[in-house]
N, C-alpha and C positions, 0 to 999 in steps of 0.2 A: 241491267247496265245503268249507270248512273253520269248524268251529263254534268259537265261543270261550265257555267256559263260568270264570264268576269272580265271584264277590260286588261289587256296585255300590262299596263303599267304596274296592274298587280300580281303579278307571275310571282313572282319571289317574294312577295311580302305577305301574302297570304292563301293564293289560288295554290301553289306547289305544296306548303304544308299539309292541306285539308287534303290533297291529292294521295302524296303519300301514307298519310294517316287510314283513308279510303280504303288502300290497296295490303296497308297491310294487316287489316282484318279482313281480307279475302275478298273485298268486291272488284268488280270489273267495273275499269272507270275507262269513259271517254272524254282523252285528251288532245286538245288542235297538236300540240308538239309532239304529240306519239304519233299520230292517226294524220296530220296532212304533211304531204313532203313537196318539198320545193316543183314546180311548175303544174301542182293542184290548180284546181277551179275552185277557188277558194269559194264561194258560193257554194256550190254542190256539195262540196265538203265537210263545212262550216255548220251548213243548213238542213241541206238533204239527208247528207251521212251522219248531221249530226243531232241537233236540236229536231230535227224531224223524226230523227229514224224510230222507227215502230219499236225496235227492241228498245228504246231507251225509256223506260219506266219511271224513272228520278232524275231529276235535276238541284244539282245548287246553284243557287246562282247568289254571285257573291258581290254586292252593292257597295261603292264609295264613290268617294266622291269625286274619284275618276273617272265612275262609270257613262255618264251624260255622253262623254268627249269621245265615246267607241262607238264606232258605227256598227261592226258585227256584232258587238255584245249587246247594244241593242234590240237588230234584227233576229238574233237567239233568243232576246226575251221577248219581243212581240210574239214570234212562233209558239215557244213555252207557256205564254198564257193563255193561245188558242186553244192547246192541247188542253189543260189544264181548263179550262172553261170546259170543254168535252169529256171531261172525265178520263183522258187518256195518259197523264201523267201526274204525278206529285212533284213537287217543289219546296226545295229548303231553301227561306233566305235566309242569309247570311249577312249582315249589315255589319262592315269591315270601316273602325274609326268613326262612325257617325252618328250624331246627336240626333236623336228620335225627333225633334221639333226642325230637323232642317232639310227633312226628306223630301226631296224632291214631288209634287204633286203626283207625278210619271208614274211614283213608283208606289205611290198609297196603299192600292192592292196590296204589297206584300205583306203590308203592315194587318191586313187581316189574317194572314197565315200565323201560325206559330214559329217563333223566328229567333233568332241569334245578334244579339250583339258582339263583337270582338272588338277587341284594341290592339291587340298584336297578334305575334304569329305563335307566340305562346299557349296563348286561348284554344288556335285553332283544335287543338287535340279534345277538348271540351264540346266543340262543335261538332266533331265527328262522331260525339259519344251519341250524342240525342239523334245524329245520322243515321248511325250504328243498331240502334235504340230498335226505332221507327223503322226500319226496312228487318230486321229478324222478327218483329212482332205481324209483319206484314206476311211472312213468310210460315210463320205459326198457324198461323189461318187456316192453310193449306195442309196442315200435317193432321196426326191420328192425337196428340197429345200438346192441347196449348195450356195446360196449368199442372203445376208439378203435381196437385192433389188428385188429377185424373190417373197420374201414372200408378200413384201409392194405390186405390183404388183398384186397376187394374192388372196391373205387372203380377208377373208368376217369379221374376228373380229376387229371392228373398234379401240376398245380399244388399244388391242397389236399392231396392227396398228402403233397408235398416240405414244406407249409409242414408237416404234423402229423406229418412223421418228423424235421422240425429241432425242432419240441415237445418230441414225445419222446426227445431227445437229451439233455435238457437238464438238469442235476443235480436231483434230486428234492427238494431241497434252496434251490435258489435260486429261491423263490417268486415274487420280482418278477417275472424272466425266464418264467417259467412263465405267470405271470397276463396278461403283457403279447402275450405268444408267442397264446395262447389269446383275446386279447381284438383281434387282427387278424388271426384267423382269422376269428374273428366279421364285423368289417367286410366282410372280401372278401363272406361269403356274402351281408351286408345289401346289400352293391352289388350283388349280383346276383341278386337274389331277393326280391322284393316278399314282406318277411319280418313287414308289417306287418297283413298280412288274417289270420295266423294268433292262437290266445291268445297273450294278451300273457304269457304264461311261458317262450315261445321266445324273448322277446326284453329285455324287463325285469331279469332276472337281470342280464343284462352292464352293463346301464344301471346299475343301481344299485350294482354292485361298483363300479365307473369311479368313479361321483360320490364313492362313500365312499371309499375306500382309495386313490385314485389310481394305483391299481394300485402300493400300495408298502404290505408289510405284513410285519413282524417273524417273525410265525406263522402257520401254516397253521389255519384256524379254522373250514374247510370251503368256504372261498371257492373255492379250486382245485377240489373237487368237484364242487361246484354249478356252476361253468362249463364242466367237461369234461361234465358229465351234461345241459347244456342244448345245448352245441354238438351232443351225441349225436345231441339229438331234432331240432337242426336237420339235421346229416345226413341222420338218416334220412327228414326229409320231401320234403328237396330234391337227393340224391343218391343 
């Protein structure tokens, strides 16, 4: 589960894009406005249930220069970084409008993490991609096949095979061809694999690259990763 930590003033200008963008490549996001309701302990909530909780794995937390003037979104990131000092969470910042030389001293650590600049709410979908990126490669880890050449290697289906060695043929360079190549590989597997009982992060990724970019996109901006790292984990569940 992934926690979003950010000062209320930025609710809509930037915290609810990254949010949605989040959810609809399949992750499970905790949100204060989903997750606490009126006569909560906001403490307990906020803290316990939230920047605490054990299942929360990922955090963003998203820095401007509203952020100083929030008392919770504070107390979320002091927690976060105890975690994160312990090895018990990762953390994406997200530095929303601000000039690298006016960061707050508070917040210096972040700037050792690898991190995000935005300027608008625009960006945010860019943000999400190296989010995106980062937690399916995290997820590879764990499965039977984290590089497409283990699968060519191993696999007995000749078909998906031939479709992922004319993939890999293909100039590393011609992104379209690559996305398109990759995203009916995808189909074969959806026809033959009731690929819908699984989390929706086996199968969302491709849905949402299709709708956005229609599979036709200038620059590589992690898109191609994120589909090679999702078809991975479909592999590995179904072959």
């Amino acid at each position: 589960m992934i926690f979003l930590c950010f000062n209320i003033k930025d609710r809509e200008k930037i915290a609810e894009p990254i949010l949605q963008h989040l959810r609809s490549f399949g992750f499970s996001v905790w949100y204060d406005r989903k997750d606490i309701f009126i006569g909560d302990n906001r403490y307990e909530t906020n803290i316990v249930n939230g920047a605490g909780n054990a299942k929360i794995e990922y955090a963003v937390v998203i820095l401007s220069n509203n952020f100083s003037s929030g008392h919770f979104c504070i107390e979320e990131l002091n927690l976060l970084r105890k975690r994160f000092k312990n090895n018990d969470i990762k953390i994406f910042p997200i530095f929303y409008d601000m000039n690298i030389d006016n960061i707050d001293s508070d917040y210096q650590w972040l700037l050792e993490l690898v991190c995000k600049f935005v300027k608008s709410k625009d960006e945010s979908i860019f943000a999400a991609y190296h989010i995106v990126a980062k937690i399916t490669n995290d997820l590879l880890l764990k499965e039977k096949y984290t590089k497409i050449s283990q699968f060519i290697r191993q696999s007995k289906n000749s078909f998906l095979k031939d479709m992922i060695l004319c993939y890999e043929s293909i100039d590393m360079y011609n992104y379209n061809a690559r996305m398109s190549a990759l995203y009916y590989i995808y189909l074969y597997i959806k026809e033959h694999n009731n690929i819908h009982q699984l989390c929706a992060y086996y199968y969302k990724p491709f849905e949402k690259l299709f709708s956005f970019t229609k599979l036709n996109i200038d620059t590589d901006r992690r898109e191609i990763q994120i589909l090679e790292n999702v078809l991975l984990l479909l592999l590995s569940k179904y072959y």
